[in-house]
C-alpha positions as CSV (number, residue, x, y, z in Angstrom):
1,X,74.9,-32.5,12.3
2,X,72.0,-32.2,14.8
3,X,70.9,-29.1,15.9
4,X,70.8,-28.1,19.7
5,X,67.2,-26.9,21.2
6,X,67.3,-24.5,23.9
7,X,65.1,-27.6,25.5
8,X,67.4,-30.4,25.2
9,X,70.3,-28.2,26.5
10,X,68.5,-27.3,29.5
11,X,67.3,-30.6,30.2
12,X,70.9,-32.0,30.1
13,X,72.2,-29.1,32.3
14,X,69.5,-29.6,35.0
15,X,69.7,-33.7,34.6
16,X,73.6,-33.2,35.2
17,X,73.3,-30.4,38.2
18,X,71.1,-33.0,40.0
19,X,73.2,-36.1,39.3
20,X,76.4,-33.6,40.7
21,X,74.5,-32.1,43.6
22,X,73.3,-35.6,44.9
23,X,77.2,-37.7,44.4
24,X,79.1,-34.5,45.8
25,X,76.7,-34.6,48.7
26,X,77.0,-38.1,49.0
27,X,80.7,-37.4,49.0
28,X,80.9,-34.9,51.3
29,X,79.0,-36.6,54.1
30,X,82.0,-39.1,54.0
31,X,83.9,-36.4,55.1
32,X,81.7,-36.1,58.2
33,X,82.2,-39.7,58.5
34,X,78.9,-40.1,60.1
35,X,78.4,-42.9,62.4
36,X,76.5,-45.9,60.0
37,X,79.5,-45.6,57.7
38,X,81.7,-47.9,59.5
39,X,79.1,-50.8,59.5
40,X,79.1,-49.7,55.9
41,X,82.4,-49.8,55.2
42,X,82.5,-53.6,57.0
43,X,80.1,-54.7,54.8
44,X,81.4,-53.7,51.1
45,X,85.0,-54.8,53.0
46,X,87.1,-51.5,52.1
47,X,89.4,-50.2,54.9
48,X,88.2,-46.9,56.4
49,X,90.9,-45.1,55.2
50,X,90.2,-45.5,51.7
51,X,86.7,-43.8,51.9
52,X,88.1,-40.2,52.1
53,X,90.6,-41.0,49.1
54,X,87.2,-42.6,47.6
55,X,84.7,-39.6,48.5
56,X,87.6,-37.3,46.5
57,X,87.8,-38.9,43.7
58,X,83.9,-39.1,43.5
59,X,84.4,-35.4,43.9
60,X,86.9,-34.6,41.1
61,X,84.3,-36.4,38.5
62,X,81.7,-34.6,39.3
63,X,83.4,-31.1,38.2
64,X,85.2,-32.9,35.7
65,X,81.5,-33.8,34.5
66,X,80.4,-30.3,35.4
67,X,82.8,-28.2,33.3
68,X,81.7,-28.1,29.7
69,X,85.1,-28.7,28.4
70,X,86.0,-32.0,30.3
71,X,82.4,-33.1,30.4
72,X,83.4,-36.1,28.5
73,X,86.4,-37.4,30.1
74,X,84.1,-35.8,33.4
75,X,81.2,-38.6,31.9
76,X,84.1,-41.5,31.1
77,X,85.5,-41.3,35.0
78,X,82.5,-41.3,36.5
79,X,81.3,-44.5,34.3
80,X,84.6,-46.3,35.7
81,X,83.6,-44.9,39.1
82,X,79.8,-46.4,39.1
83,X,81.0,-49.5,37.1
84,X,83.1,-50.3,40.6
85,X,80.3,-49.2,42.8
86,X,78.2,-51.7,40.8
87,X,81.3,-54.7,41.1
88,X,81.1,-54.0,44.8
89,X,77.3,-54.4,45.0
90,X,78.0,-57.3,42.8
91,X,80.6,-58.7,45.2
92,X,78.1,-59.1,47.9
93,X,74.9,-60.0,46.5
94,X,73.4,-56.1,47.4
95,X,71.3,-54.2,45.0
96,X,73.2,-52.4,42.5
97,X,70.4,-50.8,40.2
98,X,71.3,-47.2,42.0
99,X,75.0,-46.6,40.4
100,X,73.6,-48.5,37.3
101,X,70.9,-45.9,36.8
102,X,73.0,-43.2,37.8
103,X,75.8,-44.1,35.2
104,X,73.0,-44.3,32.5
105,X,71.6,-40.6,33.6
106,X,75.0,-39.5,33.2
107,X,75.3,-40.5,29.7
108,X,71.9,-38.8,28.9
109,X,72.5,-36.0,30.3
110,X,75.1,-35.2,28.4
111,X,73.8,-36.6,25.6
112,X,70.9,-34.2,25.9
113,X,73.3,-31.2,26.5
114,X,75.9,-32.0,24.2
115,X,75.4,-31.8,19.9
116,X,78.7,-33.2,20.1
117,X,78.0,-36.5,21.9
118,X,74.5,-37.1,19.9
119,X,76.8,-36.5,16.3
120,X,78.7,-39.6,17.8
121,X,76.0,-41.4,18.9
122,X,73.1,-40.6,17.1
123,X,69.7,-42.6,18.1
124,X,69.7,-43.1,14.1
125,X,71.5,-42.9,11.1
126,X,70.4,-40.5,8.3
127,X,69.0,-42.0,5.5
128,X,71.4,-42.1,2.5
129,X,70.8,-40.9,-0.8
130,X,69.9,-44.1,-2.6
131,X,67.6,-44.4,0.3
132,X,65.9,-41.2,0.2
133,X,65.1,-42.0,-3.1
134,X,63.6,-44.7,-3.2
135,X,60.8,-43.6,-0.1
């Protein structure tokens, strides 16, 4: 197993406290329902309602992702989350390169804070003993 550098784990918390602070403030404002979010709302085609039951959802990853425990599953519901903000984007023809970046920083940022996540997905595979040998 990898072992966890004081580095990499602070690099992973601070990577994941910016992706939280910036989609639970993006969250919030919905709340506030400032006045360009019902042009917004025509143009992705979702029913105002839905935006608050959206904005808490968004909200409920986030300290799911937050909370060292259910970071994973935190990291898993915020994927699905991003992969429909990236369908919508889709759906029109709009830019979605933002919630496809952001679902890649999440990954990394808990790859970088995790020793758990990089044993499952390790960048590469320890050489085996035949192959040690032979180098």
């Amino acid at each position: 197993m990898q072992t966890q550098t004081k580095i990499l784990t602070w690099v992973g918390w601070i990577l994941a406290g910016l992706i939280g602070l910036f989609m639970a403030f993006g969250a919030t404002m919905t709340f506030f329902k400032p006045p360009d979010l019902a042009e917004q709302l025509a143009k992705f085609g979702y029913p105002e309602e839905l935006m608050v039951f959206l904005a808490a959802t968004e909200i409920a990853c986030v300290v799911l992702y937050l909370i060292p425990r259910t970071a994973v599953l935190g990291a898993v519901l915020l994927t699905g989350y991003l992969g429909g903000a990236i369908a919508t984007h889709v759906r029109i023809h709009d830019n979605f390169l933002f919630p496809l970046i952001f679902g890649v920083l999440v990954w990394l940022a808990l790859y970088l804070r995790d020793p758990r996540v990089r044993a499952l997905l390790p960048l590469r595979q320890p050489l085996s003993p035949t192959e040690s040998q032979e180098k």
